[in-house]
C-alpha positions in Angstrom: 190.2 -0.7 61.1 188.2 -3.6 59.0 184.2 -3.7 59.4 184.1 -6.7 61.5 186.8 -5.5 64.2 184.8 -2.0 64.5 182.1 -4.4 64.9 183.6 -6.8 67.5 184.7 -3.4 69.7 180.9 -2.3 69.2 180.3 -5.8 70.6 182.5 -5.6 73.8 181.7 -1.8 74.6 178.2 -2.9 75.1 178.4 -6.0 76.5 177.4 -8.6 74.2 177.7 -12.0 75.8 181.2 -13.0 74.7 180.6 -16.5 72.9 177.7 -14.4 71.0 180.4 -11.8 70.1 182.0 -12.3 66.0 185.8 -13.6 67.0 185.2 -15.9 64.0 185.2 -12.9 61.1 188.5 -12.2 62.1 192.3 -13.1 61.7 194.4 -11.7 64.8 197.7 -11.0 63.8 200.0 -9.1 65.7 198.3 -5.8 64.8 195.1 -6.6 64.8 195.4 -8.0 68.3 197.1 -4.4 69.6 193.9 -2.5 67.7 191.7 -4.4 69.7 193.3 -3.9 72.8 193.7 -0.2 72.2 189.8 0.3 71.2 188.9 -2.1 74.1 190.0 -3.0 77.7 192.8 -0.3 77.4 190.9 2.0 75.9 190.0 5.9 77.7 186.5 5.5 77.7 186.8 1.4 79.8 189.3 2.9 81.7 187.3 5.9 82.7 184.2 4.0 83.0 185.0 0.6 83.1 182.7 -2.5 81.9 181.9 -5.4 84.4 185.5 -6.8 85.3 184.5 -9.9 84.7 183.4 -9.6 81.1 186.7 -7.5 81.0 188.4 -10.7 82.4 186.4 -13.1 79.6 186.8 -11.6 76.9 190.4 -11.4 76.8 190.2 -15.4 77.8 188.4 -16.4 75.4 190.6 -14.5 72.1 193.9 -15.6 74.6 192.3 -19.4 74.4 191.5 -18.9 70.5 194.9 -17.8 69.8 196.6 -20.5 71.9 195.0 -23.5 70.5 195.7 -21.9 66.9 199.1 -21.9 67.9 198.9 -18.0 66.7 201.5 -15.7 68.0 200.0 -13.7 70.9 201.1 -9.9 71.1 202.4 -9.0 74.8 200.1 -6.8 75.4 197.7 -9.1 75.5 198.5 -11.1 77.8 199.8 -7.8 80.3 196.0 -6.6 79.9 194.4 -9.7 81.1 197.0 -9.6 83.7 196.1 -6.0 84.8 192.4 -7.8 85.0 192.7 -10.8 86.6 194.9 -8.6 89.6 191.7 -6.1 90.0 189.8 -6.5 92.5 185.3 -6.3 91.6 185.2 -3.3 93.9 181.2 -2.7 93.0 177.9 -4.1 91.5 177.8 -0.8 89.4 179.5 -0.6 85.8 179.2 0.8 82.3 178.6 -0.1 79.5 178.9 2.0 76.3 176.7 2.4 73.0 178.7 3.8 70.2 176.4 6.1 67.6 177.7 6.2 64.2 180.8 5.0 65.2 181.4 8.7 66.7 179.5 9.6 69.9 179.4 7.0 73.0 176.4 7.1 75.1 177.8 5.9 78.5 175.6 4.0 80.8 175.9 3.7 84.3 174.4 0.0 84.7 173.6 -2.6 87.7 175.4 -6.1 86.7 172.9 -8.3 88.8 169.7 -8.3 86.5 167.0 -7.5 89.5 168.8 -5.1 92.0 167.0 -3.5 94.7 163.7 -4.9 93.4 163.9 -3.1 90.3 164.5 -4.3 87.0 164.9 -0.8 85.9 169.0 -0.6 86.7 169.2 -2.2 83.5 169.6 -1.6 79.4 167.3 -3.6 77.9 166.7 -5.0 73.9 163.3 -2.9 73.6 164.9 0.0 74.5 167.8 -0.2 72.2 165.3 -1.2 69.2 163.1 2.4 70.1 166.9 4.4 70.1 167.1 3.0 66.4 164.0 4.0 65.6 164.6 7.4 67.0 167.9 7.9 65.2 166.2 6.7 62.0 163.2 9.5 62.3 164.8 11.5 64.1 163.4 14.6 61.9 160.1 14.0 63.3 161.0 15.3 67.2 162.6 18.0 66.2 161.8 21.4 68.1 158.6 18.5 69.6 158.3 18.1 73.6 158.9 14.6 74.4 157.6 12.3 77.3 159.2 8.9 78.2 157.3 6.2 80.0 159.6 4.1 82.4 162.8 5.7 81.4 165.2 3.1 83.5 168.3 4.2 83.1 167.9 6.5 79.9 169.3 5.2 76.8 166.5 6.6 74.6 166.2 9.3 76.2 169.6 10.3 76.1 169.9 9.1 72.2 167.0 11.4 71.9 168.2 14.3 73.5 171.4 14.2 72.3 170.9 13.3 68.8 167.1 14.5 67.8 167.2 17.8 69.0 163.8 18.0 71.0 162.3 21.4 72.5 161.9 19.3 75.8 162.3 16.2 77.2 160.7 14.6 80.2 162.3 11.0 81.4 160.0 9.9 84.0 160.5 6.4 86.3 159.1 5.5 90.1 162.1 3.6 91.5 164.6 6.1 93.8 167.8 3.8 92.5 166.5 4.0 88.7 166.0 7.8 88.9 169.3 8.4 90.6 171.2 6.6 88.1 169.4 8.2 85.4 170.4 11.7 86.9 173.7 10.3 86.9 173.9 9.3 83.2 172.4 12.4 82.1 175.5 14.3 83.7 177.5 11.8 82.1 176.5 12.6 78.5 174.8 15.7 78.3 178.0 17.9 79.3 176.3 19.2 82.1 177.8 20.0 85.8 174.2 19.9 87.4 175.5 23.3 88.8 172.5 25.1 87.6 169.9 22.9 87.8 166.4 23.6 89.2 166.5 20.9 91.9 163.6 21.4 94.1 164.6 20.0 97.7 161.5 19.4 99.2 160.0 18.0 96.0 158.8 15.0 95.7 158.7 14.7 92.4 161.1 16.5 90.0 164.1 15.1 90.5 166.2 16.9 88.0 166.0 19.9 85.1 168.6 21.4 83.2 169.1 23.2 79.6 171.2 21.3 77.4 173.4 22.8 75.1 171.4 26.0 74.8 168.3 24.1 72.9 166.8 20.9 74.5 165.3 21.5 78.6 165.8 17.8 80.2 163.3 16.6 82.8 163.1 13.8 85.1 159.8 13.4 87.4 159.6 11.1 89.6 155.8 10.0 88.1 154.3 6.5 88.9 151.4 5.5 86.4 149.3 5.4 89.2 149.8 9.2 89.8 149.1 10.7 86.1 145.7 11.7 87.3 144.0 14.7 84.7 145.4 17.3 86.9 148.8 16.1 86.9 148.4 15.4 83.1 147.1 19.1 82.4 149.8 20.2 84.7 152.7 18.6 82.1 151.8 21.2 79.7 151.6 20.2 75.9 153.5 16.7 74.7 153.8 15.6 71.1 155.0 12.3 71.7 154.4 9.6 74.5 157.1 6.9 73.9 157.7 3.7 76.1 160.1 0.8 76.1 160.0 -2.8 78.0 156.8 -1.5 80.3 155.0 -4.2 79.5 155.9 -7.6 81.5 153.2 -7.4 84.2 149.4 -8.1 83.5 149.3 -6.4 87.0 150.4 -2.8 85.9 148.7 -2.9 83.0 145.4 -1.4 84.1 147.1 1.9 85.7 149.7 2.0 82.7 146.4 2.5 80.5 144.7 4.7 82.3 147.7 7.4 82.4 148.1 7.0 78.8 144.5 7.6 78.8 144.4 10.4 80.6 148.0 11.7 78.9 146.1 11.2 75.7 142.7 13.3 76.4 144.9 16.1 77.6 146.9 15.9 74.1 144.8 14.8 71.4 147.1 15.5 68.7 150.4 13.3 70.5 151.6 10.2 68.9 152.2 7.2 71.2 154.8 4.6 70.6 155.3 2.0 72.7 158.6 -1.3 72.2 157.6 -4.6 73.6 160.1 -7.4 74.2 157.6 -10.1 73.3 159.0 -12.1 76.5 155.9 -13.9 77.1 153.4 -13.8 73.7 150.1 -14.2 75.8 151.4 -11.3 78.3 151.7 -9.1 75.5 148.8 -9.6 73.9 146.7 -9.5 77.4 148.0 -5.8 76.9 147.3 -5.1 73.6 143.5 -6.7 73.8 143.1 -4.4 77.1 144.8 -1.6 75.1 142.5 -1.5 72.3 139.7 -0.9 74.4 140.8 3.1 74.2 143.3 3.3 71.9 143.7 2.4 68.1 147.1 -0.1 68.0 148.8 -0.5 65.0 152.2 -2.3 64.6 155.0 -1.1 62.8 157.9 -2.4 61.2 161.1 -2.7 63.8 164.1 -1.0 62.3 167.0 -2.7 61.1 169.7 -2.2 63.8 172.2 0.3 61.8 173.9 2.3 64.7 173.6 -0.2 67.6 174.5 -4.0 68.1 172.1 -5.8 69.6 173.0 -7.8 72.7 170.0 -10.2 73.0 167.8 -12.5 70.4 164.7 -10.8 71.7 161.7 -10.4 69.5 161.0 -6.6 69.7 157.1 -5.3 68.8 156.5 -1.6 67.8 153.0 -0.7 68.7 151.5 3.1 67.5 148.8 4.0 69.4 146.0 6.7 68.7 142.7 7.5 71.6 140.1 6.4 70.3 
């Protein structure tokens, strides 16, 4: 398979708007058309976990429609897929999409296709996150054997790129909305090889939601922790953490006071941890409301944002990496 159809399956497996996905580097000939087919809409992992139907449905309209006013000769199978499609029925809001790491392992995400569901933006995969999972796949030598805690996990692409891929000690995803962390339990089944048999799920908890040993080396957590509620007692009560990370928490000037004072508190009860925080600079003058009120505790300094060499990215977003230090 050429460069630019791996890249165009990348493309569909995570969802990249379809007149923003790179039909133009390629000639479809007969076999090239049955390749794509076979690594996307009738592949095992979209027909196990399928993508939103109708991106399914238009993205085998749009190469049928590039191919027709061509005049190109379209493979049968092409037409039988969007077929199949357009006879399927959108039976839920919930779909997949999938994030293929050097071109070998999939991380599969269980995703909501309206973009606020049950007032929570969290249901979600969004550009900041992708941008800190290639960050952590580039330095991924630095959280080895380290005890992680994740800020706002959403629905756990970090995370899970994290615990699958940088072999952490531990690894704590923590969120506040009951959809967002159910999902995330969800996806963490889905790709840590885990039945959830022997999990330490404490019923009349409150808070952790879900723990489990991972292939023998990394222990997954997932709290239930609102910024609000990381108090010093429930900070000294996390244990030991040698990295804070955080992606797409900053869009509200109104969370950003409780936000900074659990990373303060975080930070005083783990002087040595290194904070790093990915901003989608949606709005400039939000961002830098948080970074001026930031500073007032913690040293900031921006980094470079990695060149996207195991993902595809699926937005034009400006992404910000911001290390942070108490002062």
């Amino acid at each position: 398979m050429t460069l630019a159809l791996n890249r165009l399956c990348l493309e569909f497996l995570c969802g990249v708007p379809v007149r923003q996905c790179t039909f133009s580097d390629l000639v479809f000939d007969l076999e090239t058309q049955e390749v794509l087919l076979k690594k996307t809409v009738n592949s095992e992992l979209v027909l196990k976990r399928p993508l939103q139907l109708s991106y399914q449905k238009a993205f085998i309209k749009f190469l049928l429609e590039k191919l027709e006013n061509n005049s190109q000769e379209v493979h049968d199978d092409l037409y039988s897929a969007y077929g199949r499609l357009v006879a399927s029925p959108e039976l839920s809001s919930k779909c997949y999409k999938h994030y293929i790491i050097n071109n070998q392992a999939a991380i599969s995400l269980e995703e909501n296709i309206n973009l606020i569901s049950e007032g929570t933006t969290g249901l979600r995969t969004w550009q900041a996150s992708i941008a800190l999972s290639e960050w952590l796949l580039q330095e991924k030598y630095q959280f080895y054997n380290k005890t992680i805690l994740e800020l706002g996990s959403g629905i756990g692409l970090a995370g899970l790129v994290a615990v699958t891929q940088c072999q952490p000690k531990n690894y704590i995803f923590t969120d506040c909305h009951p959809s967002v962390l159910a999902t995330l339990r969800k996806n963490i089944i889905v790709n840590c090889n885990t039945s959830c048999k022997n999990s330490h799920l404490l019923d009349d908890s409150k808070t952790l939601i879900f723990q489990e040993q991972i292939n023998n080396s990394t222990k997954v957590t997932v709290l239930k922790l609102p910024w609000e509620d990381l108090s010093s007692r429930v900070c000294s009560n996390l244990g030991h953490i040698d990295w804070i990370l955080a992606a797409d928490v900053v869009y509200d000037n109104k969370i950003f006071k409780p936000l900074i004072k659990g990373l303060r508190n975080l930070a005083i009860q783990n002087l040595k941890c290194k904070i790093l925080f990915a901003c989608t600079e949606r709005n400039p003058d939000t961002l830098q409301e948080f970074i001026k009120e930031i500073r007032q505790h913690f040293k900031v300094i921006e980094t470079d944002c990695p060149k996207q060499e195991n993902f595809v990215s699926v937005s034009d977003s400006v992404v910000r990496l911001f290390c942070m230090q108490l002062l």
